[in-house]
C-alpha positions in Angstrom: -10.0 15.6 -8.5 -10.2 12.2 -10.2 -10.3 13.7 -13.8 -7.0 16.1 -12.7 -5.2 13.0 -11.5 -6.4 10.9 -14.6 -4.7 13.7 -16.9 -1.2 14.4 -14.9 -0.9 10.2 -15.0 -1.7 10.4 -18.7 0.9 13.4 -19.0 3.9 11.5 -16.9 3.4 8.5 -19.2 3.4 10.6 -22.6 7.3 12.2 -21.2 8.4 9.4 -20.2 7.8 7.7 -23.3 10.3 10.6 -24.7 12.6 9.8 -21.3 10.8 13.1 -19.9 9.2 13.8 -17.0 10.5 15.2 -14.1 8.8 18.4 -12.7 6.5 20.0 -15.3 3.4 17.4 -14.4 4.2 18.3 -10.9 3.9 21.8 -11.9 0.6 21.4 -13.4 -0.8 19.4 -10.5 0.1 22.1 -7.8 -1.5 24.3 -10.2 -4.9 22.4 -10.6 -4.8 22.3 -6.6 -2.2 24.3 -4.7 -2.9 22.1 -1.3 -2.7 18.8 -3.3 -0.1 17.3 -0.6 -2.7 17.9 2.3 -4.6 15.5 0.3 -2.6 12.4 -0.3 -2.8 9.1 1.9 1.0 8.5 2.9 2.0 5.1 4.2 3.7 5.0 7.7 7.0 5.5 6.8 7.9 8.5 5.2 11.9 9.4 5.1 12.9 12.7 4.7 16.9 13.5 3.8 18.2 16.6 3.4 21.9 18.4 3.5 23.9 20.2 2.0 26.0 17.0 0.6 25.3 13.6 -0.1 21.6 13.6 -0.5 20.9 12.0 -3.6 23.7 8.9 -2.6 22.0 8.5 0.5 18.7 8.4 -0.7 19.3 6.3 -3.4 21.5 3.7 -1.1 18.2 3.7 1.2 15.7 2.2 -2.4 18.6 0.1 -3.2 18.6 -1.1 0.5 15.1 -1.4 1.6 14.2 -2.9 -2.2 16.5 -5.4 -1.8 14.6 -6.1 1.6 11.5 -6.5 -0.5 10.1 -3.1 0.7 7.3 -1.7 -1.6 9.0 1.4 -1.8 8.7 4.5 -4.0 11.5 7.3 -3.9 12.7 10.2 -5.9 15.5 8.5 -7.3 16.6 10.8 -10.2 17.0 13.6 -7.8 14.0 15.9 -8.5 14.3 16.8 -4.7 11.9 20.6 -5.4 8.0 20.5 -4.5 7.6 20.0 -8.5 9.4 17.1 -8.8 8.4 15.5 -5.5 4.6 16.1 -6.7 5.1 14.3 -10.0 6.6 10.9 -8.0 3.4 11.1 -5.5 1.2 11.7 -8.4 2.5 8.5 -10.6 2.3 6.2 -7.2 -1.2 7.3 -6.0 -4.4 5.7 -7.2 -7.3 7.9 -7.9 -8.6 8.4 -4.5 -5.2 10.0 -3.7 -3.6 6.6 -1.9 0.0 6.4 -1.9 0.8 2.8 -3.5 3.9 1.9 -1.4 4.9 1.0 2.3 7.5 3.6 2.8 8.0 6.9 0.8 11.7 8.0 0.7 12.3 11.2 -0.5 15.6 14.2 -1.1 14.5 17.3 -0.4 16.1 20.4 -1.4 16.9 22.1 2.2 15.0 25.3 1.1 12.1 23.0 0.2 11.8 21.1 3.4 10.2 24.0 5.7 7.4 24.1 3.2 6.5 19.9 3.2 7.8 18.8 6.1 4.4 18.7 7.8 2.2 17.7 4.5 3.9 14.8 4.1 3.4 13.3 7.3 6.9 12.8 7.8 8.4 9.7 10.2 12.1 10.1 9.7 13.8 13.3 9.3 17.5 12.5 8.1 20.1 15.9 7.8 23.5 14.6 6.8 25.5 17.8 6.8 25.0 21.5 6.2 28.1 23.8 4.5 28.1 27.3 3.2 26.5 26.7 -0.1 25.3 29.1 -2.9 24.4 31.9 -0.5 22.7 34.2 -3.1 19.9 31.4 -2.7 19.8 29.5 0.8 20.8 32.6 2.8 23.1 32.1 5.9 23.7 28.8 7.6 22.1 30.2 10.6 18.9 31.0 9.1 18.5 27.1 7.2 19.5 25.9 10.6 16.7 27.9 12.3 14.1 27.1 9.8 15.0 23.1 10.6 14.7 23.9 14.3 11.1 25.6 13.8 10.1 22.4 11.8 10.8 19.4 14.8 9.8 21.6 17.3 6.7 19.4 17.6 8.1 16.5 15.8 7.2 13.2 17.0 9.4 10.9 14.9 12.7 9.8 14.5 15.1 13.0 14.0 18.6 11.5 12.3 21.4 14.0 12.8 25.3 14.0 11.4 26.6 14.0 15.1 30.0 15.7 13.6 28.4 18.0 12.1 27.7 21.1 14.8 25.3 22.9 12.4 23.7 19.8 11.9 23.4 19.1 16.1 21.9 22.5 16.7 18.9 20.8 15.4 18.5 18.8 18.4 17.7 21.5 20.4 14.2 22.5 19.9 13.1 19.1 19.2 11.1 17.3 22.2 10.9 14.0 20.7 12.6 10.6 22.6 13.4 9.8 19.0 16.5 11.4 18.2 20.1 9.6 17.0 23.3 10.7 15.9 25.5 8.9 13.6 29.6 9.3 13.6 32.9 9.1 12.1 35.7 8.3 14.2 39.3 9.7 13.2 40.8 8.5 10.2 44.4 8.6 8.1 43.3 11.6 6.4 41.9 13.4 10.1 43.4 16.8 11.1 43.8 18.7 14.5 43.4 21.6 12.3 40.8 22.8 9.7 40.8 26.1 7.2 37.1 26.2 6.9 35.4 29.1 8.8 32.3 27.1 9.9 31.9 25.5 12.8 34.2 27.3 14.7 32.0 28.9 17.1 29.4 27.2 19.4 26.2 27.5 18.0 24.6 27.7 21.4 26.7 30.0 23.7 28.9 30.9 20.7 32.0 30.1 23.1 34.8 28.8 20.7 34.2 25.0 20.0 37.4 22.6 21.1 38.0 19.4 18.2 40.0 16.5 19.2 39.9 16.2 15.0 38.5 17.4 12.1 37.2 14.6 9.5 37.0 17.2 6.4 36.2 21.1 6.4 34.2 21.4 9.7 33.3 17.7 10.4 35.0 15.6 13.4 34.7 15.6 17.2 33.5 18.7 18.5 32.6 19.9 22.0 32.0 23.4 23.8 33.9 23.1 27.2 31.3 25.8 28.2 28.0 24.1 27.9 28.8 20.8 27.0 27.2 21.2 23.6 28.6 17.8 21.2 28.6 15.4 24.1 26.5 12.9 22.4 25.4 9.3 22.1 26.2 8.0 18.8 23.3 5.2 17.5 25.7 4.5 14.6 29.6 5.1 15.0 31.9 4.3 12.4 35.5 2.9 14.5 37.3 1.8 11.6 38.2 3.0 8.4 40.6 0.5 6.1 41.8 2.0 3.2 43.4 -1.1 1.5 40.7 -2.8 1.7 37.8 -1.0 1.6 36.3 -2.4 4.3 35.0 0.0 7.3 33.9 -1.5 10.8 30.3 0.0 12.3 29.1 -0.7 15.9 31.8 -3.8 15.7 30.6 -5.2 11.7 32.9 -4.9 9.0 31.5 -3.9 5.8 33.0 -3.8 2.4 32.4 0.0 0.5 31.7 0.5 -3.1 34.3 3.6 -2.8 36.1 4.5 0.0 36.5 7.5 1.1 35.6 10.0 4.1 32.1 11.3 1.7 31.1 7.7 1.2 32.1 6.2 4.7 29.5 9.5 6.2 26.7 8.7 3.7 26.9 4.9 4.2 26.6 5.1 8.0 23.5 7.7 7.5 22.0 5.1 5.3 22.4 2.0 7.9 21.4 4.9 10.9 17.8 4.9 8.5 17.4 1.1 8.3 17.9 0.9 12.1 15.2 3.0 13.0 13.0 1.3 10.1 14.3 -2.0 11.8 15.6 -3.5 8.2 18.6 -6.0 8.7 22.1 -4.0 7.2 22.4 -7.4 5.9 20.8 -5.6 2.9 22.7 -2.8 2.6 25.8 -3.9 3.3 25.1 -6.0 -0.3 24.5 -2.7 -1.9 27.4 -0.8 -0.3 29.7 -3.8 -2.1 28.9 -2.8 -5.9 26.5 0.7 -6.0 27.0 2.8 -8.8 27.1 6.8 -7.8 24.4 8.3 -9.6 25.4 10.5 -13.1 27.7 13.4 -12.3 28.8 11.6 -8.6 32.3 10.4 -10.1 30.4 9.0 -13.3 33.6 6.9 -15.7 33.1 7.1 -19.6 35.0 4.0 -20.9 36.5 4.7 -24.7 39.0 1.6 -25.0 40.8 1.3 -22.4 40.5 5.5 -21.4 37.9 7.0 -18.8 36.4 10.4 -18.8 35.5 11.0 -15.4 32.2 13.6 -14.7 31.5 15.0 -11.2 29.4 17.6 -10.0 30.7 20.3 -8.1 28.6 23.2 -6.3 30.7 24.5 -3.0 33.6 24.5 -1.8 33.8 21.1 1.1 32.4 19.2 -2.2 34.6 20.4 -4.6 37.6 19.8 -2.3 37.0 16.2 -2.0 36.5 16.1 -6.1 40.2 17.9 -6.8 41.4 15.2 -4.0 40.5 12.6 -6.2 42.0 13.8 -9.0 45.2 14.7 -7.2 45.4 11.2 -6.4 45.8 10.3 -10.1 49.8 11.0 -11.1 49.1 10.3 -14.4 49.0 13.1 -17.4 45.7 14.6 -17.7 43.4 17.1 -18.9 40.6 18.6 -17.0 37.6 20.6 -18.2 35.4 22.7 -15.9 32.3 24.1 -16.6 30.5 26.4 -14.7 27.1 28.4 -15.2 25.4 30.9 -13.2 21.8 30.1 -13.6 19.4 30.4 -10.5 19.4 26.5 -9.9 23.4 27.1 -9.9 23.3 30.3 -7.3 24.3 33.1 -9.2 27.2 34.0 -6.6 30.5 31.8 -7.9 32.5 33.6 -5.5 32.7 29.9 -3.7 35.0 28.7 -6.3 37.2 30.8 -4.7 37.3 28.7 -1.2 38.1 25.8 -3.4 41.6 24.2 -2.9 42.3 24.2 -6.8 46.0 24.3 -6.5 46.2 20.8 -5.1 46.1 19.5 -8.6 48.5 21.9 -10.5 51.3 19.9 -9.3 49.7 16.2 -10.1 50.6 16.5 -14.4 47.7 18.5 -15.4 48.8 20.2 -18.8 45.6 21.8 -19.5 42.2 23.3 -18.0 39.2 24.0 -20.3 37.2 26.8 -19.0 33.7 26.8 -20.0 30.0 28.2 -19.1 28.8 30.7 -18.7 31.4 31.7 -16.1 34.2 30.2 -17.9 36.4 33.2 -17.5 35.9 33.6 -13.7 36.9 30.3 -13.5 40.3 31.1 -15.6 40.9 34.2 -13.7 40.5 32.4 -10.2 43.2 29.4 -12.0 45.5 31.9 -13.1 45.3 34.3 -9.9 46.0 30.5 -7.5 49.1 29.7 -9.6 48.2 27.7 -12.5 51.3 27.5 -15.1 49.7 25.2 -17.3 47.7 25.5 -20.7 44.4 27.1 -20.0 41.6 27.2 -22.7 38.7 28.8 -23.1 35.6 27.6 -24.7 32.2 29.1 -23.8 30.7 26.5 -26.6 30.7 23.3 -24.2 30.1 20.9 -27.2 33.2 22.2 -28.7 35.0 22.5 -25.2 34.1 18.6 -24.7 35.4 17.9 -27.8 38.9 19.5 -26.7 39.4 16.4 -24.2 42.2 14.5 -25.2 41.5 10.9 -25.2 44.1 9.9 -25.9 45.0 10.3 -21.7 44.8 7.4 -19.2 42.0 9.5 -17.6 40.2 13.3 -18.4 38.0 14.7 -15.8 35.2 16.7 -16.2 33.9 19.1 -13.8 30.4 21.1 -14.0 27.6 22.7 -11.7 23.9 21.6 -11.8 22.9 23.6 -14.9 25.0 22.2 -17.4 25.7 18.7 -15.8 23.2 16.6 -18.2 23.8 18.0 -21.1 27.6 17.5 -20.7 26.7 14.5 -19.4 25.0 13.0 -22.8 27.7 15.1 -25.3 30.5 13.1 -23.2 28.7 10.0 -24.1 28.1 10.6 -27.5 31.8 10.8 -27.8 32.9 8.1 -25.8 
């Protein structure tokens, strides 16, 4: 096993020297030895985050946190969150006995991924921040990711971290014996509703007895309860009371702490992340320094500065995140052009039909003159703009080095909108122009 170690650290040094890497020296290890994560020495603490949304910010809030601290910590950090990837980080940390050089191992897992590691990683904190709809082609129905997470803790001894607005997320809870388990919660904001238009999380996922909110944070997030079992009454570990949008600031279990953006996405991932440093009994202290000037990783509201003009990117891949994209954008009254790019690769989900959930049409009225439809799916995309109601200028531009190059830049701000496939290479043709 020495030799096969020696050679995949050889191999992760050579692509990274050509800023490479990633999964394929994973993908050669697993081949060499299928069972090569029964064989590993983790450390202690091993964090596990999962969801639907906010996985990579929330893992990479947690290394910034805990480094800070002076942790020796190792995470996955660039987002390869599939066995692959995951493989590659254990394999550059370990020495070649198979020990894991760090204190604590914090890792994103892709939710389809978890089932299959969960145990072989020796797992301490399970962290699941929020579970949507999301391409169904690939993950199958909610109720069948939230059974598979249920399976998993059924015997799980550590701390269990769950979104307590989340009522897919709380089902969890249920099959999982340990004393360990914590919830972490918004409470209403200025943007909270007594009404949602999502479909999920209408329904009791216990009794299946409609499910009474005194307010929904976004889609199907807020304070739920079933009046006919009770299920939602919970404890909350970490509770958000205060949200203050001109300022910034947000107040948890009575300390007021200063965001690096604020809104209702950031305030849910930030909590989760001091929820994780509790249970690893690390002082917010840290965190609350990294909350004040984090930069979202590339394609998480990423600005291009040319001058004094921005080209925003963001990645978009169901409908709740997408929402909360086109209500940024909505926010800006100035004249603008947006570009959105959209492939239907297997890493994408080949079923697009979410775009159609998406509230698109709260931007046509905010001065956007004109949509660039790209991808592979590019004219889905301009049939779902034109059937919502767009009046404005739409182009189409299956070529997305000529479609970035359609951006005016002249505009105060251009926003640029694309699903995993195509996200870095837009990514480095938007900064070759810039």
């Amino acid at each position: 096993m020495r030799i096969k170690i020696i050679l995949i650290k050889l191999l992760i040094l050579f692509l990274e020297l050509f800023g490479k890497g990633g999964s394929l020296p994973g993908k050669l290890a697993l081949k060499m030895d299928k069972n090569l994560f029964d064989k590993f020495n983790y450390p202690k603490n091993v964090v596990l985050i999962t969801g639907t949304n906010g996985k990579t910010t929330i893992n990479n809030l947690i290394f910034e946190s805990l480094k800070k601290a002076n942790v020796n910590i190792i995470s996955n950090i660039k987002g390869n969150n599939l066995k692959t990837g995951i493989a590659t980080l254990l394999c550059k940390h370990s020495d070649l006995n198979l020990n894991i050089k760090a204190d604590v191992i914090v890792l994103e897992v892709d939710e389809l991924t978890v089932p299959n590691l969960f145990k072989k990683l020796n797992t301490s904190v399970f962290l699941v921040s929020n579970l949507f709809r999301d391409q169904l082609d690939r993950v199958g129905e909610m109720d069948n990711i939230v059974q598979k997470f249920e399976d998993i803790v059924k015997d799980f001894d550590g701390h269990l971290i769950l979104n307590g607005d989340d009522p897919n997320v709380v089902k969890i809870k249920d099959s999982c014996k340990s004393n360990n388990i914590e919830f972490f919660s918004v409470y209403n904001c200025k943007d909270s509703k007594k009404t949602s238009e999502s479909m999920e999380g209408r329904f009791c996922p216990r009794c299946k007895e409609r499910l009474s909110y005194d307010y929904y944070n976004y889609s199907h997030i807020g304070r739920f309860y079933c009046e006919n079992d009770g299920f939602g009454k919970n404890n909350f570990s970490v509770f958000c009371e205060d949200i203050d949008e001109n300022t910034n600031q947000i107040t948890v279990n009575g300390q007021k702490l200063s965001l690096f953006k604020n809104n209702i996405y950031t305030v849910y991932n930030c909590i989760a992340v001091l929820n994780v440093l509790k249970v690893l009994d690390v002082n917010w202290d840290y965190a609350c320094d990294v909350f004040k000037s984090f930069n979202l990783n590339q394609g998480r509201n990423e600005k291009f500065l040319k001058g004094n003009k921005y080209v925003v990117l963001n990645l978009i891949k169901n409908p709740v995140g997408t929402n909360e994209v086109l209500k940024d954008i909505s926010r800006d009254l100035n004249l603008k052009t947006v570009l959105i790019s959209i492939n239907d690769n297997i890493q994408d989900g080949i079923d697009v039909s979410w775009l159609w959930d998406s509230n698109f049409e709260i931007i046509f009225k905010h001065n956007v003159d004109k949509i660039i439809c790209s991808g592979s799916r590019g004219y889905d995309v301009g049939l779902m703009l034109k059937y919502k109601g767009y009046k404005g200028k739409l182009i189409f531009e299956n070529n997305i080095e000529k479609a970035i190059d359609k951006i005016d830049l002249e505009k105060e701000y251009s926003y640029v909108l694309s699903n995993y496939s195509g996200l870095s290479k837009i990514r480095k043709l938007i900064e070759r122009r810039v």
